[in-house]
C-alpha positions in Angstrom: 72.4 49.4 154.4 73.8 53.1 154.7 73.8 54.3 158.1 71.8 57.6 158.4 74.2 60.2 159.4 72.1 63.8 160.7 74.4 66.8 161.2 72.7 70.0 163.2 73.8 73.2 162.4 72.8 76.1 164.2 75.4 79.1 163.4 77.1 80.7 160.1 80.6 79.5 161.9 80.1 76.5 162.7 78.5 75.6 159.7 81.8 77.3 158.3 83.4 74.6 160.1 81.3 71.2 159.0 80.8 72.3 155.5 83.5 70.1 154.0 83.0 67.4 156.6 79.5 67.4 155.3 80.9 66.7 151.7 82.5 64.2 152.7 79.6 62.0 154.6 77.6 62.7 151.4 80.3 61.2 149.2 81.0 58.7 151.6 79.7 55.2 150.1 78.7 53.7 153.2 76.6 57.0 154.6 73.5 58.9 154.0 73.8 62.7 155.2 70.9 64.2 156.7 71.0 67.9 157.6 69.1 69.5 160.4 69.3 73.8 160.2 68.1 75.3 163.1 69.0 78.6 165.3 70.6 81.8 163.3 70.5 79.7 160.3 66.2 80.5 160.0 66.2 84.2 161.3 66.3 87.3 159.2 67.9 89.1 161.9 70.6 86.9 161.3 71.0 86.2 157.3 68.8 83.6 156.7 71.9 81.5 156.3 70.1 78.3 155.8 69.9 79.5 152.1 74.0 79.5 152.3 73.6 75.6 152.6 71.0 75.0 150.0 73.3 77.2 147.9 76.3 74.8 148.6 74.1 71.8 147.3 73.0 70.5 150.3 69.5 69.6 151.2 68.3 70.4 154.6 66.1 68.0 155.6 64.4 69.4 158.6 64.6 72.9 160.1 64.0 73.2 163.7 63.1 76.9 164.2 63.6 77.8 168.1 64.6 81.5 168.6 62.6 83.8 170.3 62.3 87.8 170.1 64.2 87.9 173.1 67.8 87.7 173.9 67.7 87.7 177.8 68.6 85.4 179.6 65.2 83.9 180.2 64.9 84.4 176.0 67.6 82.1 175.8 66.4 79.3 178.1 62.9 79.4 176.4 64.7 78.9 172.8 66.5 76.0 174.3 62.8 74.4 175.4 61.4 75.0 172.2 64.4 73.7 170.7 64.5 70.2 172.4 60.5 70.3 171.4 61.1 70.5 167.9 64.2 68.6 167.4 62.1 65.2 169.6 59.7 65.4 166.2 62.3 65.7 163.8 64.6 63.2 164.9 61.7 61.1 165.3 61.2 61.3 161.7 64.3 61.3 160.5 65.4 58.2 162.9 69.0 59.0 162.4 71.8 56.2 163.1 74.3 58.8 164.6 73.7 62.6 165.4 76.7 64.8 164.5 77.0 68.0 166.5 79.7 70.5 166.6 81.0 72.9 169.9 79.2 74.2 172.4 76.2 75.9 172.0 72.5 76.1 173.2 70.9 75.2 170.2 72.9 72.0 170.4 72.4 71.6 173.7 68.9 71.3 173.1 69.4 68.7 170.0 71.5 66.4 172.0 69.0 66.4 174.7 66.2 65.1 172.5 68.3 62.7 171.1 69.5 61.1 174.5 66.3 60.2 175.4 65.0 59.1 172.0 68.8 56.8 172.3 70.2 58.2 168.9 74.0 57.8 170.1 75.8 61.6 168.8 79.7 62.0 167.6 80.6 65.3 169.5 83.0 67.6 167.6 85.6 69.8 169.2 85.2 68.8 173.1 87.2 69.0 175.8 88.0 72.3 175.3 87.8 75.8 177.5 85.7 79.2 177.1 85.6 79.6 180.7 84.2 83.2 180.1 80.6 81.4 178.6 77.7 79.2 179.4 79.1 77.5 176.2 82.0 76.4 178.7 79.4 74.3 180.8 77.2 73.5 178.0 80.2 71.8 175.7 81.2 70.0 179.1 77.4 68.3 178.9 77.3 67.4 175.9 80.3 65.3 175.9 78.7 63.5 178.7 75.6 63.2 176.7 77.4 61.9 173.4 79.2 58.5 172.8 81.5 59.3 170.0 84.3 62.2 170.2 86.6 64.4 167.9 88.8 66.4 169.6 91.6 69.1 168.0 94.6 68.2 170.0 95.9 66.2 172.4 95.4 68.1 175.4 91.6 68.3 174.4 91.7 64.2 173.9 92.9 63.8 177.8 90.0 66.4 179.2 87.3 64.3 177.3 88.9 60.9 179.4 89.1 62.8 182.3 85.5 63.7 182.4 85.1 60.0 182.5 84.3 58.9 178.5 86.5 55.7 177.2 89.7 56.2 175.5 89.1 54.0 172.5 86.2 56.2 171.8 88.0 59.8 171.7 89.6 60.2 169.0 92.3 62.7 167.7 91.8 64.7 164.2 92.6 67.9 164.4 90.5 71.4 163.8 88.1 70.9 161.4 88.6 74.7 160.6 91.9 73.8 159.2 90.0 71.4 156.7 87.9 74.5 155.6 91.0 76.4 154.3 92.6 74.0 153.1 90.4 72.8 150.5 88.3 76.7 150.2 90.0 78.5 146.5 90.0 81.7 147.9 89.0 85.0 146.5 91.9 87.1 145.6 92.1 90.7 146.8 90.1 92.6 144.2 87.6 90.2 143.4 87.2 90.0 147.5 86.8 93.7 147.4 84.4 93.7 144.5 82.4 91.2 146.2 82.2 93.4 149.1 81.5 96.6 148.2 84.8 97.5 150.0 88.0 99.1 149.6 90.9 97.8 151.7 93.0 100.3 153.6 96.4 100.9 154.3 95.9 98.5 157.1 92.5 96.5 157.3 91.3 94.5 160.4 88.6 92.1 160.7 86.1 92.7 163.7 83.7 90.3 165.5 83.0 91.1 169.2 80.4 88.8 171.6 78.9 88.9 174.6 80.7 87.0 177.7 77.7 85.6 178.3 79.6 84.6 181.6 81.1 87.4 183.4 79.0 89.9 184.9 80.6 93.0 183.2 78.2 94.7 180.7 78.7 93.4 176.9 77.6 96.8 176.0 80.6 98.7 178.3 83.0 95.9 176.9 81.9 96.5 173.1 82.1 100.4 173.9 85.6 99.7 175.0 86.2 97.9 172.1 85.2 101.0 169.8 86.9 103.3 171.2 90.1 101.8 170.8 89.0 100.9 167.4 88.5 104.8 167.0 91.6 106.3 167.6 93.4 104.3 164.5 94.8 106.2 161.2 94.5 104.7 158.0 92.5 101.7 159.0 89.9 99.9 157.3 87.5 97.9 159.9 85.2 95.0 158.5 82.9 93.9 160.9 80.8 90.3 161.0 77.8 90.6 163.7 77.6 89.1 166.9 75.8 85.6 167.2 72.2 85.0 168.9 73.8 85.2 172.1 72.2 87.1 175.6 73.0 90.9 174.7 74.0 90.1 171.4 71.4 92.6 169.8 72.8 95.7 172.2 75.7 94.8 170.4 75.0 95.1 167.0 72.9 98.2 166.9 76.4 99.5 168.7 78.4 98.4 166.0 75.7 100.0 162.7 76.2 103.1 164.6 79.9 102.8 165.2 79.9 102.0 161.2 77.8 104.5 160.1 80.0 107.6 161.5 82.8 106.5 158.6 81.2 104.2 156.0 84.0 104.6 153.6 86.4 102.8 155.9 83.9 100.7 157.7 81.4 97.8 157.0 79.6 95.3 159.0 78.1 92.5 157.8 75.3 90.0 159.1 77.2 87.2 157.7 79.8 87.2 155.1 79.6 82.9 154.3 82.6 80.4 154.2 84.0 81.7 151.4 84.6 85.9 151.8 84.9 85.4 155.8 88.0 83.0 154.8 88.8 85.2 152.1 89.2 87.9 154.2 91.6 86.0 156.7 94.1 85.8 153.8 93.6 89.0 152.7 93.8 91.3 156.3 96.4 92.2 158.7 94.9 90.5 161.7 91.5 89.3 163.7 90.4 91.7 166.7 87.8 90.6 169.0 86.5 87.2 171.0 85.4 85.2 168.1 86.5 81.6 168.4 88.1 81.9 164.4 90.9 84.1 166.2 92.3 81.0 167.7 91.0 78.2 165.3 91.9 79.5 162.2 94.3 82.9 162.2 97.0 81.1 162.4 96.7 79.5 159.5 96.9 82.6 157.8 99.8 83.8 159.2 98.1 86.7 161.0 97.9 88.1 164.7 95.2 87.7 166.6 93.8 90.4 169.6 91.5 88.2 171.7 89.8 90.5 174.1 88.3 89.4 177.6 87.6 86.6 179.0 84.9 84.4 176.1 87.8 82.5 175.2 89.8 82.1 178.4 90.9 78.6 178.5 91.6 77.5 175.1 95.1 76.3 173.2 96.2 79.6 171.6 99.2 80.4 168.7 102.1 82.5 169.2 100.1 84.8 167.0 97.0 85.3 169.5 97.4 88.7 171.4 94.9 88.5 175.1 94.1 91.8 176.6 91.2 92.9 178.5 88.3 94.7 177.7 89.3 97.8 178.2 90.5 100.6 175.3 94.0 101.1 176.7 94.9 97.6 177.0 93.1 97.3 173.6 95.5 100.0 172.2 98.5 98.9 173.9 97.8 94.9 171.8 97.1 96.7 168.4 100.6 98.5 169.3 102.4 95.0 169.7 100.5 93.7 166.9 102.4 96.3 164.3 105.3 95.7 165.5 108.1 94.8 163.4 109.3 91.9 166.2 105.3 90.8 166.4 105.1 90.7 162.3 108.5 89.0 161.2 107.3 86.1 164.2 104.3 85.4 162.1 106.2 83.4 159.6 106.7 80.9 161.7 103.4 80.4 163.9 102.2 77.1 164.1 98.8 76.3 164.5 98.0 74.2 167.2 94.8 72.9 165.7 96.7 70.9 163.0 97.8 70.5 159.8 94.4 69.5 158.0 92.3 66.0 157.3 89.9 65.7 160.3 87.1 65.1 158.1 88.5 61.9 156.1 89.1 61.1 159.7 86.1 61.5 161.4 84.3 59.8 158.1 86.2 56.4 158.5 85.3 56.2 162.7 81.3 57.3 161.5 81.3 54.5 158.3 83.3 51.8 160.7 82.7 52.5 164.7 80.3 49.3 165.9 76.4 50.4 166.2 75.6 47.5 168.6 76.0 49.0 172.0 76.8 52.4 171.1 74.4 54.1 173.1 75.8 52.2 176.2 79.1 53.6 178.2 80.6 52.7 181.4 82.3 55.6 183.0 86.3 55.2 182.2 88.1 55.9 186.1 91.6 57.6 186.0 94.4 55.2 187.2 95.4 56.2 190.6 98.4 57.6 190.7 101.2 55.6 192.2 102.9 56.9 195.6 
């Protein structure tokens, strides 16, 4: 008998980065995908970018819908409670062998939660990393404890799982599944990139996506203006913008950036959600990522192309050469796109290697899911660190 594989996907990026593993459980002789679509995925605010899996051939066989009107803080946590409401029913129905979750956010928060106590035992993709400037920081941290299977994107990321106390033999190396996306993604070359968008690239062309730090206690809104401003004071620069996600704040945000947009729409776009294959499109085709967006230090590289990762959202994780920090603030913001043009910063990017890998976390991932033992799964003993010696 197949076992019953569910994967939940809540956000346009992170279903950027399970797409292919997604092919691969359906393909997979020994698995039966089941896809749950929740969060951003069912909002019009946000896309509708449920329809984005449907139009990949993918049948979503529950949708979970849990976003409120509000994007407060108490918004938030009410979203969570309705999520871990709807997602008990439709794991209940869908009695899945293995959940497969992704990250570090609260819509999956709220579907491993239902699962632990219906004891569906979830795989756990891309722990034991740091975004100490989030809730997602904590929120990744609990689901590891939460799941019984893990995928981690480097090594360092493989000893943070043990040392939160889950068993080696259950932690298991592959890489950034990001990596998987661009390697097997045929790309849309410049012009038919362009067409698509209803965009003309610049001189120089940058690719914008700002979110709240939904842990610091600095204003998203003072941060984003910051942001802007620097943004402002560049010649012969095209700007493409992607929205922020369904984060506390995140609306503030975007009406900021439609009126940032609409005071030069020949040079500047925003987009709710551009899918898989433009947003990877565009990293090929721009001169670098600006912002907080996790894609900056996942994927960039890849692409041979600097990154400017502002504030403190992604404190903590592995970065490239290529990854610029600064602070939130237009002068440091000015001073990074500075370095970035640089002719010492630009001939370095031909030899940036990404951290996340070199590609195939999804074969791997699909041989632990078709092979791993069920019996016992759901049962772990908490793995000690050897003391060290004196």
């Amino acid at each position: 008998m197949s076992r019953k594989i569910c994967v939940v996907t809540g956000t346009r990026a992170e279903y950027g980065l399970l797409r292919w593993l997604m092919e691969e459980i359906k393909a997979a002789p020994g698995l039966h995908l089941q896809v749950i679509a929740t969060g951003m995925h069912l909002s019009p605010e946000f896309g509708l970018t449920y329809r984005e899996i449907e139009a990949d051939g993918f049948t979503i066989d529950r949708k979970v819908e849990m976003l409120t009107s509000s994007d407060t803080p108490v918004g938030i946590a009410k979203s969570m409670g309705l999520g871990t409401i709807g997602f008990a029913d439709a794991l209940a129905d869908l009695a899945p062998d293995i959940l497969v979750v992704l990250g570090d956010r609260f819509e999956i928060f709220a579907a491993v939660a239902a699962a632990l106590v219906a004891r569906i035992p979830v795989a756990h993709l891309h722990g034991g990393e740091r975004t100490e400037g989030a809730v997602d920081e904590a929120l990744r941290h609990a689901i590891t404890k939460m799941a019984h299977l893990h995928f981690v994107a480097t090594e360092e990321y493989r000893t943070r799982v043990i040392q939160l106390g889950e068993q080696p033999d259950r932690v298991f190396l592959v890489g950034g599944l990001g990596v998987d996306a661009i390697k097997k993604q045929t790309l849309l070359d410049r012009p038919a990139l362009e067409e698509s968008l209803g965009f003309r690239f610049g001189r120089r062309t940058l690719l914008v996506t700002f979110h709240p730090a939904t842990l610091t206690f600095s204003s998203p809104v003072d941060e984003m203006n910051e942001v802007l401003a620097a943004l402002d004071d560049l010649d012969e620069t095209s700007l493409i913008f992607t929205m922020p996600n369904a984060d506390a704040g995140g609306r503030d945000l975007i009406g900021l950036v439609e009126r940032f947009v609409a005071d030069r729409p020949g040079t500047r776009k925003a987009f709710t959600s551009l899918g898989l294959l433009r947003y990877l499109s565009c990293l090929a085709q721009v001169d670098a990522v600006v912002g907080n967006s996790s894609s900056g230090l996942l994927e960039a590289p890849s692409f041979g192309i600097g990154t400017i990762n502002i504030g403190d959202r992604q404190r903590g994780r592995l970065c490239a050469t290529s990854v610029i920090s600064c602070a939130p603030d237009r002068n440091a913001i000015g001073g990074a796109l500075e370095r970035l043009y640089s002719p010492e910063f630009q001939n370095g990017l031909k030899t940036v290697i990404n951290p996340y890998g070199e590609g195939g976390a999804g074969a791997k991932i699909v041989s632990v899911l078709t092979d791993f033992p069920q019996d016992f799964l759901m049962e772990k003993a908490f793995y000690d660190l050897p003391m060290s010696q004196n």
